[in-house]
N, C-alpha and C positions, 0 to 999 in steps of 0.2 A: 364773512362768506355766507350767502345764502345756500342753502341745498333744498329740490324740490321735487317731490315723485314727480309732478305733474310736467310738462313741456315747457311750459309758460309759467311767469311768475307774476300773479295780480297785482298791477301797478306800475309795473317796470317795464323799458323796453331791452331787448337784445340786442344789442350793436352789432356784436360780433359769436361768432360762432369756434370756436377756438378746436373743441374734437373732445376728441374720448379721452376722460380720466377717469384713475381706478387708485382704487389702495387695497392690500389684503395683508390677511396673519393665517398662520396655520399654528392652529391647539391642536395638542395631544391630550387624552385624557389620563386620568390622576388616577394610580391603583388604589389612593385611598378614597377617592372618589367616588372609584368602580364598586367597591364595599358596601359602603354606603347606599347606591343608588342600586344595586343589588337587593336588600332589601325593601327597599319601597318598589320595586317589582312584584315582588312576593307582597307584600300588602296593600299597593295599588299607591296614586296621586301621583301630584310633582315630584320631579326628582330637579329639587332645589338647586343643587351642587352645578348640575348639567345647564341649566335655567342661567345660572350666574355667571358660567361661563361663557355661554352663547353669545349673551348681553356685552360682556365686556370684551367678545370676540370680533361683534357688527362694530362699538366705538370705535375700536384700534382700526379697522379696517376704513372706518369715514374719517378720523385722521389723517390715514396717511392717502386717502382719496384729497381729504383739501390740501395738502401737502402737494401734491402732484397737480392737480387742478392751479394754486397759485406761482406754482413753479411755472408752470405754462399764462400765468399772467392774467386769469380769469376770476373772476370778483363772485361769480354764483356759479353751482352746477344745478343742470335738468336734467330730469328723467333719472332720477336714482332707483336705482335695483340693487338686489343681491344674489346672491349666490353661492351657494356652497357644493362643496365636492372631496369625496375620498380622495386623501392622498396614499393614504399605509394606513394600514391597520390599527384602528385607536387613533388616528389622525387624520383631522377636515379641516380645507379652507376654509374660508370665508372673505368673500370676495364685493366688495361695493364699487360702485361702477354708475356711472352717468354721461351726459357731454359738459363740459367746461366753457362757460361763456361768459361774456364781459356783459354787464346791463346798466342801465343808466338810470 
């Protein structure tokens, strides 16, 4: 599976156009987490814990985007974006999302 911010993918043609795939996760965050990144508010820089989670928040999220994407029968997806959004309190999506296409 290719994935590509860009529309087009250099080298390949687009047969087909298949539509919109998406894959998402919703994290909550971790009260020993919140601890932790609590004081590096108070003394400033990364707050690692939250950094690690993010990270492994976009994966899951392009997972289950190519999950969906091959379920619909397409070989590469264009135009990848993200997104994120409050759901409750201490919890955000995270949302990856593109069009699902066949290339040759």
């Amino acid at each position: 599976m290719i994935i590509a911010t860009t529309d087009t993918i250099t080298g390949k043609k687009i047969t087909r156009t298949i539509g919109w795939a998406k894959g998402s996760t919703i994290r909550a965050r971790h009260i020993g987490k919140d601890i932790v990144a609590s004081f590096r508010g108070v003394v400033g820089g990364e707050v690692v814990e939250y950094t690690k989670m993010m990270a492994e928040s976009r994966e899951e999220a392009i997972s289950r985007l190519i999950e969906d994407a091959e379920s619909q029968g397409a070989n590469a997806v264009v135009g990848l974006r993200f997104s994120t959004s409050l759901v409750m309190q201490n919890a955000s999506e995270i949302l990856a999302y593109g069009t699902a296409v066949v290339i040759e």
